[in-house]
C-alpha positions as a printed NumPy array, in Angstrom:
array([[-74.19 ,  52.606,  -7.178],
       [-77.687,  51.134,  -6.681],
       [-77.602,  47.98 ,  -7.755],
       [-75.599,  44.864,  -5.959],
       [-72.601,  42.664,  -7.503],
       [-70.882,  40.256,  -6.295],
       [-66.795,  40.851,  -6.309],
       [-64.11 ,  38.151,  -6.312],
       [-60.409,  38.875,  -5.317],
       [-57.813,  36.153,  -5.854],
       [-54.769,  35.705,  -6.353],
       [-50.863,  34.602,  -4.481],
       [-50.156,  36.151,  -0.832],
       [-48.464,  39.068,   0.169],
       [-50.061,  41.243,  -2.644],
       [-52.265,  43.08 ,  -1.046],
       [-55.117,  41.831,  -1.729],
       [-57.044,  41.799,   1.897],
       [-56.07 ,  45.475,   2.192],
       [-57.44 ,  46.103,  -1.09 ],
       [-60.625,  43.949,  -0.964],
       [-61.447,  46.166,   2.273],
       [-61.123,  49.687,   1.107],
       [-62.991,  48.647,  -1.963],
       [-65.71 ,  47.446,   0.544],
       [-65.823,  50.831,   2.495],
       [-66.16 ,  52.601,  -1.069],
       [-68.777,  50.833,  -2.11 ],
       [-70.721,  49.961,   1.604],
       [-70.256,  46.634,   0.805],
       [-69.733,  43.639,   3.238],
       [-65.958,  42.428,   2.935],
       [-64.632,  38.6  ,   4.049],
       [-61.378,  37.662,   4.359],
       [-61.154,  33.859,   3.486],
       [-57.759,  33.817,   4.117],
       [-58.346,  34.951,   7.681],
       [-60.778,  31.851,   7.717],
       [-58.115,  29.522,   6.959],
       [-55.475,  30.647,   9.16 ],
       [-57.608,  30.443,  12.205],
       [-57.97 ,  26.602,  11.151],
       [-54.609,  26.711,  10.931],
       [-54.124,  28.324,  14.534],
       [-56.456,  25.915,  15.983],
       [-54.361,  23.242,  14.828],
       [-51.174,  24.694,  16.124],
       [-52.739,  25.113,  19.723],
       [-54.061,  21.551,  19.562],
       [-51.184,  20.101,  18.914],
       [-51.668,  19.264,  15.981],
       [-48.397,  18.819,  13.886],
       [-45.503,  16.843,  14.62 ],
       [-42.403,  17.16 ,  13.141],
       [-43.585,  19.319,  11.015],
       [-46.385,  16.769,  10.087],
       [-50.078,  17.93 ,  10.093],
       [-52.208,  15.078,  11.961],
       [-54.928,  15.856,   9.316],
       [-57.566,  12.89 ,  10.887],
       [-57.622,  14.545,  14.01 ],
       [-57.912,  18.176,  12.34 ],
       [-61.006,  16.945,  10.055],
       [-62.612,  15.441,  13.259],
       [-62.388,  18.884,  15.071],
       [-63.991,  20.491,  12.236],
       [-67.401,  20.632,  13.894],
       [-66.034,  22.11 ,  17.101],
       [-64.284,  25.413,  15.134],
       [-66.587,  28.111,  14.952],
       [-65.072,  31.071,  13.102],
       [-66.487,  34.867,  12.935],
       [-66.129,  38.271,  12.099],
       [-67.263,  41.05 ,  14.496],
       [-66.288,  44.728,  14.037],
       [-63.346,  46.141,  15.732],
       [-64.066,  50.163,  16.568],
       [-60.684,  50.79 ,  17.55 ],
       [-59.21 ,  49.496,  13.925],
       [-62.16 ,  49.927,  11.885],
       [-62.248,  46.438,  10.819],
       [-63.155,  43.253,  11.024],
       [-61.475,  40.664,  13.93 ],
       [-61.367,  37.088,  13.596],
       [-62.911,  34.869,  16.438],
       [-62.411,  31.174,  16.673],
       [-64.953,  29.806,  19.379],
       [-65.941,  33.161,  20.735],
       [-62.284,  34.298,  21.236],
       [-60.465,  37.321,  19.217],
       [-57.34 ,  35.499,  17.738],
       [-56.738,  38.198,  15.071],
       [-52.578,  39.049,  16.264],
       [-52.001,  35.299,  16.641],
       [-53.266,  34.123,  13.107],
       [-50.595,  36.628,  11.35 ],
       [-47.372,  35.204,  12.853],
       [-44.995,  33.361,  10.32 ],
       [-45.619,  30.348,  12.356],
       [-49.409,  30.399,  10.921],
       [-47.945,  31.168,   7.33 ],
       [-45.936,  28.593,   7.169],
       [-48.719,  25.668,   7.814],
       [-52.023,  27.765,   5.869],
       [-51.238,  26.549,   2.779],
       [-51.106,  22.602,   4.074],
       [-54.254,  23.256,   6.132],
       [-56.171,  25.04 ,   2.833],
       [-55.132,  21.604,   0.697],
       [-57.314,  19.509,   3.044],
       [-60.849,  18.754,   1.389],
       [-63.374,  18.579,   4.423],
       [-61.488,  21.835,   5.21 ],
       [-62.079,  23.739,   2.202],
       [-65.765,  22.101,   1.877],
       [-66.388,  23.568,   5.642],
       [-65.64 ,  26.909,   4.869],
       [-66.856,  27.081,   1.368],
       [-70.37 ,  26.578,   2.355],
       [-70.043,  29.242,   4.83 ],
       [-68.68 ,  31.515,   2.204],
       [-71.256,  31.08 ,  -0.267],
       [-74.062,  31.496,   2.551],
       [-71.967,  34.806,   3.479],
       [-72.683,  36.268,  -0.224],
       [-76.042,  34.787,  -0.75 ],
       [-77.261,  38.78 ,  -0.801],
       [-74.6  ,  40.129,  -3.07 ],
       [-73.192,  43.127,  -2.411],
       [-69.556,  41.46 ,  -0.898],
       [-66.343,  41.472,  -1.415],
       [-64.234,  38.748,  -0.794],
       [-60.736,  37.442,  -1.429],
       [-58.971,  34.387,  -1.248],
       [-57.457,  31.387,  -3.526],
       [-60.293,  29.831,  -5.174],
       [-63.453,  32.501,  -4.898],
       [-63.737,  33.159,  -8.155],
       [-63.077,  29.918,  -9.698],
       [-65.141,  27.979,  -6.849],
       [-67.216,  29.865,  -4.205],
       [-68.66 ,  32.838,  -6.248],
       [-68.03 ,  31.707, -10.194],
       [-71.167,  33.801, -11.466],
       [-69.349,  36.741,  -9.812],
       [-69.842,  39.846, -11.841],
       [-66.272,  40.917, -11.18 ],
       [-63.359,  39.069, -11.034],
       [-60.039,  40.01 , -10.227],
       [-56.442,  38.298,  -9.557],
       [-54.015,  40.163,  -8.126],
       [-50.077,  39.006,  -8.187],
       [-46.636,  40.65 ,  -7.584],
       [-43.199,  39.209,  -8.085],
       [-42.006,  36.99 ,  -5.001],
       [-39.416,  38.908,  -3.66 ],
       [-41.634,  42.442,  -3.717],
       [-44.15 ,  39.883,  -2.145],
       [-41.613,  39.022,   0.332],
       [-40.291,  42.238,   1.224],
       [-43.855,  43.625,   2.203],
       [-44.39 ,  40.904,   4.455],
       [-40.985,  40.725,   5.739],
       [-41.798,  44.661,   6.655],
       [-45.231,  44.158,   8.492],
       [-43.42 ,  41.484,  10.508],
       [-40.952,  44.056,  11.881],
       [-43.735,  46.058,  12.636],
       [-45.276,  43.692,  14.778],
       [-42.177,  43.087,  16.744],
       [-41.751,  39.227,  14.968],
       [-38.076,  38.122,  14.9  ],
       [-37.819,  36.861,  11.549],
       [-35.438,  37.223,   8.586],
       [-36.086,  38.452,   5.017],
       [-34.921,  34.92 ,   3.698],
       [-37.433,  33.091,   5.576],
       [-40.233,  35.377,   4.765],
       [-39.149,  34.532,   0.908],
       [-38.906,  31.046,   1.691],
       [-42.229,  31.356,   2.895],
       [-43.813,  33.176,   0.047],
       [-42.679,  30.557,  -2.608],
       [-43.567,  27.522,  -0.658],
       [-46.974,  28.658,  -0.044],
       [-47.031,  29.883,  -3.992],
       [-46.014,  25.819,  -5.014],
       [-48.631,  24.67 ,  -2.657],
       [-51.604,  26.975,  -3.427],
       [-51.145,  26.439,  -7.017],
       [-50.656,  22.425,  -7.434],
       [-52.805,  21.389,  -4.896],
       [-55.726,  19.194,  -6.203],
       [-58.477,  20.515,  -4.844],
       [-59.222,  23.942,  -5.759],
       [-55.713,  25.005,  -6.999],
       [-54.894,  28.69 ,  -6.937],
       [-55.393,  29.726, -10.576],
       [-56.033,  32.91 , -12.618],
       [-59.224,  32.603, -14.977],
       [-59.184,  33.603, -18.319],
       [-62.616,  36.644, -17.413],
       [-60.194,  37.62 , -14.251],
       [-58.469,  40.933, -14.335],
       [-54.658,  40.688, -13.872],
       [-53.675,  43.148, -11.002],
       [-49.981,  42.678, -10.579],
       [-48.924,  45.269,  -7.68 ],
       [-45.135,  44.897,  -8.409],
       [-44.706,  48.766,  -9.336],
       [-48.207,  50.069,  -7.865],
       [-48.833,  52.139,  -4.462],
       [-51.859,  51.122,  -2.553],
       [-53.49 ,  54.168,  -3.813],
       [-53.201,  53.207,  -7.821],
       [-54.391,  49.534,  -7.555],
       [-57.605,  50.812,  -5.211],
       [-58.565,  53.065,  -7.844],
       [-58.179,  50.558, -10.66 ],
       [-60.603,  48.689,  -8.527],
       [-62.759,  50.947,  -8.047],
       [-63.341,  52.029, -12.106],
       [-63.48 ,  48.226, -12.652],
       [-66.314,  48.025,  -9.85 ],
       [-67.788,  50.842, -11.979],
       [-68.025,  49.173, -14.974],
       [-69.256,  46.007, -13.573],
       [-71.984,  47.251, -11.677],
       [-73.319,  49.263, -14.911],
       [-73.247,  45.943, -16.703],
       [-74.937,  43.986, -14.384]])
């Protein structure tokens, strides 16, 4: 495929859709971002400074950091993939804990926040030829995306996936709070005011309930396909 598009991924968390966003990258030698990833190492940076108490995010203090968080991608050999840096410094295993989960959606409601890493986003795709996932990239960083997809899967098939790579990490955690998880940050991404999580009427529904990795990337790919010959 000659010609460049620009490819928008949103939808709740725990479906997939990172995972997905990159292959279809790879297929299609396209640049992928992981917005998501963007957020949580906000969301880090907060929990290492202190942040929160009580469970309450100081959000002055966390807008008047914003100019001292620099976040990046750089290519991991080793994994084949991108890392996240915050400041120069690989954070990629600490922004996936459940303690990160469990504040991203609070930090991702803040305004300057969202503004901060918007603009970097849309300079990121200024070229085309990306792929990039998140809440709110089709409805508010890329909107004259040629494709646009939201992807979905029932909350506790959500949960259980999560709950799995946890394990796999070593995380002590139980299935309950992993579901707990999963519908809090599913209230919070979709009533927030700015930028609510929302699935627009020219996105495709991919709900990965009942579908292996290897059927949703190849309903990706043919709608790629078809997008690219229309643009």
């Amino acid at each position: 495929m000659s010609k460049k598009i620009t490819i928008a991924i949103d939808g709740h968390s725990s479906t997939g859709k990172s995972t997905a966003a990159k292959q279809l990258a790879v297929k299609l030698q396209y640049v992928y971002v992981d917005t998501g990833a963007m957020y949580r190492a906000v969301s880090f940076y907060a929990l290492r400074e202190n942040l929160l108490a009580k469970g309450s995010l100081d959000i002055e203090k966390l807008v008047e950091s914003l100019p001292d968080i620099h976040i990046s991608f750089k290519y991991n050999k080793d994994t084949d993939r991108a890392d996240v840096y915050l400041n120069g410094e690989n954070i990629e295993k600490q922004i996936r804990t459940l303690e990160v989960s469990g504040i991203v959606s609070k930090v991702a409601e803040i305004s300057e926040v969202r503004a901060k890493l918007v603009e970097q986003q849309k300079a990121m795709g200024e070229e085309k030829g990306i792929v990039m996932d998140g809440r709110d990239i089709g409805s508010v960083v890329f909107p004259d995306a040629e494709l646009k997809v939201f992807m979905t899967a029932a909350p506790e098939v959500r949960a259980q996936r999560r709950y799995a790579e946890l394990l796999e990490r070593g995380d002590d955690v139980s299935l309950e709070e992993v579901l707990e998880n999963v519908i809090g940050r599913d209230h919070i991404d979709s009533t927030r005011e700015d930028s609510p999580l929302i699935q627009l009427p020219e996105a495709k529904l991919l709900d990965t309930s009942k579908m292996t990795r290897e059927e949703q990337f190849e309903l990706l790919v043919s709608w790629a396909e078809i997008a690219v010959e229309k643009a």
